[in-house]
C-alpha positions in Angstrom: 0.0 0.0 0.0 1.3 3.3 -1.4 1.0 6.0 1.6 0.7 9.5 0.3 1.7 12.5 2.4 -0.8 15.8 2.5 0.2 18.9 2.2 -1.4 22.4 2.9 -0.2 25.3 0.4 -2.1 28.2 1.7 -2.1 29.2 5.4 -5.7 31.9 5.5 -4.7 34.1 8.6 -8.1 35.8 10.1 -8.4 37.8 13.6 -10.9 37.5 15.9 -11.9 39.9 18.4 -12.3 39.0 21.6 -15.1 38.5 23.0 -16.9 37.5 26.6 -19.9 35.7 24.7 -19.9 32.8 22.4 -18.0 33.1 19.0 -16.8 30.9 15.7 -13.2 31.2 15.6 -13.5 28.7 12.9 -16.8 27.5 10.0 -16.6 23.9 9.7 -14.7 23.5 6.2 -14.4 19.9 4.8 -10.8 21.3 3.1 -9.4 21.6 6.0 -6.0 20.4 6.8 -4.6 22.2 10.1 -5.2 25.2 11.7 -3.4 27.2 14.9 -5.2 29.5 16.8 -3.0 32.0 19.0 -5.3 33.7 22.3 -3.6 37.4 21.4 -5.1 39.0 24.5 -4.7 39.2 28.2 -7.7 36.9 29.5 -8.3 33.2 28.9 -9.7 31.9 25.9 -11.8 29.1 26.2 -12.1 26.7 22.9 -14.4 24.2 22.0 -13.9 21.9 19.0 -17.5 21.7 18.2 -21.0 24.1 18.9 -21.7 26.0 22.5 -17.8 26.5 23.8 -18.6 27.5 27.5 -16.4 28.1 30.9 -17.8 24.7 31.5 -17.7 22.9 28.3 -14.6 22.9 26.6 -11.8 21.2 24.7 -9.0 23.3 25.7 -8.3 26.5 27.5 -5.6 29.1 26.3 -3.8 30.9 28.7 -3.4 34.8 28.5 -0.6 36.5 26.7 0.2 39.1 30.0 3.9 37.7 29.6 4.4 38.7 26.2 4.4 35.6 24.7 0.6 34.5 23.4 -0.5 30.4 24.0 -1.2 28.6 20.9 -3.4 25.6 20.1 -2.6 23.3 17.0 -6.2 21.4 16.0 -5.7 17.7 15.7 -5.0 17.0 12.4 -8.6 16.0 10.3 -11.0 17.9 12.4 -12.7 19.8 10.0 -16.0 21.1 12.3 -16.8 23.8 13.6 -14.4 25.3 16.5 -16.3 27.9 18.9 -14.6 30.3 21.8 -15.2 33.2 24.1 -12.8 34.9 26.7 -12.8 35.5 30.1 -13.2 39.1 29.5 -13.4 40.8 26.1 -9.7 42.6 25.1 -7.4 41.7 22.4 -8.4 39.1 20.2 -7.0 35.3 18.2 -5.2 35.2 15.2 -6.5 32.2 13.5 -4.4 30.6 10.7 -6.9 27.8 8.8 -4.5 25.4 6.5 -6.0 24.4 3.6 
């Protein structure tokens, strides 16, 4: 069996604003190879691979860039849903780079 090894060639960076309700940070896109999404403000970003991210419902939580140095989450590779956030507080905002 011949294994063949995919490769994204564009890298769509979009930014977010912050926000302290519910947001998409990413459509569902069936092209979809990888995306990053970097929390570029100074409260927590909560992220939910899939509908209704809440502080209690969540895949991951980002922490806050107060050092400088913003936290980044890679999807796992083949998720191609939708991928909702919201902050602790609304400042800042995510740069979201989709690879397709």
């Amino acid at each position: 069996m011949r294994q063949v090894a995919v490769q994204a060639n564009v890298g769509a960076v979009s930014v977010v604003a912050s926000s302290a309700t519910l947001v998409t940070l990413l459509a569902a896109n069936r092209n979809r190879l990888g995306a990053v999404i970097t929390n570029d403000s100074t409260a927590v970003l909560t992220i939910k691979l899939g509908v209704g991210a809440s502080q209690s419902d969540y895949t991951v939580k980002l922490a806050p860039s107060a050092t400088g140095v913003p936290a980044s989450y890679e999807l796992p590779f083949g998720y191609v849903g939708v991928v909702t956030g919201l902050w602790a507080s609304a400042n800042g905002d995510a740069k979201v780079t989709e690879l397709s």
